[in-house]
C-alpha angles and dihedrals in degrees: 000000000000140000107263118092123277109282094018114137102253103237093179104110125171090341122125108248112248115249082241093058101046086103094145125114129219102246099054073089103077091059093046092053094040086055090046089063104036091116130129089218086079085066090049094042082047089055096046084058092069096028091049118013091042092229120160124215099281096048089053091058095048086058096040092059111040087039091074097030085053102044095025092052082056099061096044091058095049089050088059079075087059095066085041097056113019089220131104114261102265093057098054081060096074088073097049095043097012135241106301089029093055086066094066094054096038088048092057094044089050095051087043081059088061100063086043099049086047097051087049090047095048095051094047092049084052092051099054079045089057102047075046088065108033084050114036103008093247112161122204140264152154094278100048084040081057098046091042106057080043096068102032079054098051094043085058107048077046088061110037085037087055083058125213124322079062090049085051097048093045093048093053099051083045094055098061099035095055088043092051090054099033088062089049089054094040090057090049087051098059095041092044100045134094089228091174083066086042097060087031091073118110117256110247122222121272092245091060085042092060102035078063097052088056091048089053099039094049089073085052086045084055092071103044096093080048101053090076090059089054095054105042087099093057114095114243095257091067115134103253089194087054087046091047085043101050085048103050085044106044084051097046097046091069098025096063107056099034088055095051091039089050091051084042083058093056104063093063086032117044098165085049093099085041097054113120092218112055098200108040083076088073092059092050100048095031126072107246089249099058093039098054106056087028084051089046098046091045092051080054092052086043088046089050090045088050091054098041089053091048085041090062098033082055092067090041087054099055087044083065090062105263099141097207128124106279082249093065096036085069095065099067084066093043092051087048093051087037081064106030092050093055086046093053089042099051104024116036130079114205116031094185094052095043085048102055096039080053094050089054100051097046085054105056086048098056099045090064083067101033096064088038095056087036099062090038084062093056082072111025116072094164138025128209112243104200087052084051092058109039111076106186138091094285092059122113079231104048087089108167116346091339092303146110099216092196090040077048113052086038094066099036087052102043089041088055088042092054095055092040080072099034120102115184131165089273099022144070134169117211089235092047094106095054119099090265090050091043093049085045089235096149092112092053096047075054099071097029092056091039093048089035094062101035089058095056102040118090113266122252106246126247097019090130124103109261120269106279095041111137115266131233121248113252110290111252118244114284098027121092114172 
């Protein structure tokens, strides 16, 4: 999606992207999200639906589908900011929090990206210790556990470090490959399953059914800060439904049969959603043939999630003030999840638990964002680059001290209110056994209260794009930011 020739290292960092450079195309998107969710943990989250949640088979689609419409339609929306502005997400924060308050939004984020980057990194590690196994008989221990989130950690700084023309050729190799394979798992999965024990299973409450849609859709609500970062190469006259469209699709098209595979798993394998290792079950319900190549593609697709996400935290990074190329920017999270995976490998006694807790918790800090830079996007159709860039006194977005006092207490307040609803393992707001806590719809009290607050507050002047600023084309029907 930029300029610069096929398997360059992308060099462009914070800067706007220049109009005659905007050479992407909308539907290089699909692709991007499709590669985002190629993850065997969606098998294992699909399985805890019906382990955990007590969900039958047609709760489980219900999920399975308005988890990713939901999230997913998220993502696309934001991105719309991406083609506005030419800039990575966290940059066209400045404008909506200011300069200095920026940092307290984009440090949490940031942090948030940790725990991501280390889940991906620890099942990829799992799943090279599985083809391991299943291969050569190789059992684990501390010393392959060691080797193997190594390399899965340096293939990935190697990837998100090379930018993105080498993310878009890798997700579209990926995509075809992991189709290929899913539908030949998925045969075998419907040859191969009890599927009067399937539909025999109880139906679980609603409140069980959408406090898993919000467990599914808060991987999808981890990316929205990102999608910006993924649309700052397409021209201003690209089409925002389509975008909204390619994203929601590209998602969904992978969300919704692993997560029903993986609840189909769980009725031959119960423990399956209890496991401590989230990847060895593979190797146990499916024929060697069939694991192996399905294990290695899907480490591809891991490897691909883990550099789109550094590829993104590099960029936050840089918006913190550490004035590094946006490729080495990308090792201080390599070396974090390096460290935290060996610590969840080797420590911790339960990865499902810790997961799910984590996705919880990640969702509830994004939405505060999410509804503050939402509703900023109702008003703002430009944004002024040079303002983006200068971070001093003399900058549009420097407001008062550095700080957008309404972006500001929006954020702090809903931020406080999500986690009064949120119960995790080690967590529990005092407000997580009311109907908004049961149905885990913290996250979702997060961007209500955030959005809500924002609206009504008076807006900070001169937060426009100076006069002259391209304009946007006219917004498609039924889309609206």
């Amino acid at each position: 999606m930029s300029a610069e020739p096929d398997g360059a290292i992308e060099t462009r960092g914070l800067e706007p992207v220049p109009d005659d450079e905007r050479t992407g195309r909308v539907r290089e998107l699909f692709p991007t999200w499709v590669a985002a969710n190629i993850s065997v943990l969606l098998l294992t989250m699909g399985a805890g639906l019906v382990v955990f949640n007590g969900l039958n088979f047609w709760q489980v689609l219900v999920v399975a589908v308005a988890a990713p419409v939901l999230s997913y339609g998220i993502v696309g929306l934001i991105s719309i900011a991406g083609k506005r502005g030419g800039s990575p997400g966290m940059a066209l924060s400045r404008a909506v929090f200011g300069q200095r308050g920026n940092l307290f939004p984009g440090s949490l984020i940031w942090v948030a990206r940790w725990g991501w980057e280390t889940i991906n990194a620890v099942t990829g590690a799992y799943a090279v210790l599985t083809v391991l196994r299943l291969l050569f008989d190789v059992e684990s221990s501390t010393p392959l556990i060691v080797v193997t989130l190594l390399a899965f950690v340096s293939a990935t700084f190697l990837v998100s470090g090379l930018g993105i023309n080498a993310l878009r050729v890798c997700s579209t190799w990926s995509t075809y490959l992991f189709g290929a394979f899913s539908v030949l798992v998925l045969v075998y999965l419907v040859a191969d399953t009890d599927w009067s024990a399937v539909f025999a299973q109880p139906a679980g409450s609603n409140a069980m059914m959408i406090a898993g849609i919000g467990t599914i859709a808060a991987g999808g609500i981890s990316w929205v800060p990102s999608g910006p970062d993924f649309t700052r190469y397409l021209p201003r006259t690209a089409s925002s439904k389509a975008m909204v469209g390619s994203t929601v699709g590209g998602a969904g098209i992978v969300v919704l049969p692993m997560v029903l595979m993986g609840a189909v798993m769980a009725v031959a394998t119960p423990d399956l959603a209890s496991a401590s290792d989230p990847v060895a079950f593979i190797g146990e319900i499916l024929p060697l043939w069939i694991a192996v190549p399905y294990l290695l593609i899907a480490l591809v697709g891991m490897l691909l999630i883990n550099s789109m996400s550094m590829y993104s935290a590099g960029f936050t990074a840089q918006t913190l003030g550490i004035t590094v190329p946006r490729a080495w920017a990308v090792s201080v999270n390599a070396v974090i999840s390096l460290v935290f995976g060996f610590l969840l490998m080797v420590v911790a006694t339960s990865f499902i638990g810790s997961f799910v807790s984590f996705l919880t918790l990640l969702a509830v800090a994004f939405s505060a964002w999410i509804g503050v830079f939402g509703v900023d996007m109702l008003h703002r159709r430009a944004y002024d680059a040079g303002a983006l860039m200068d971070t001093g006194r003399t900058s549009a977005y420097w407001y008062r001290g550095g700080f957008a006092w309404q972006a500001m207490a929006s954020w702090g307040v809903a931020l406080a209110a999500g986690l009064l609803f949120t119960k995790v393992d080690w967590f529990a707001g005092p407000l997580a056994s009311s109907w908004i806590g049961r149905h885990g719809l913290g996250w979702a009290a997060t961007i209500v209260v955030a959005a809500a607050l924002y609206a009504v507050l008076p807006r900070t002047k001169g937060a426009d794009a100076p006069a002259g600023a391209p304009a946007e084309e006219a917004a498609p029907a039924g889309i609206s930011i």
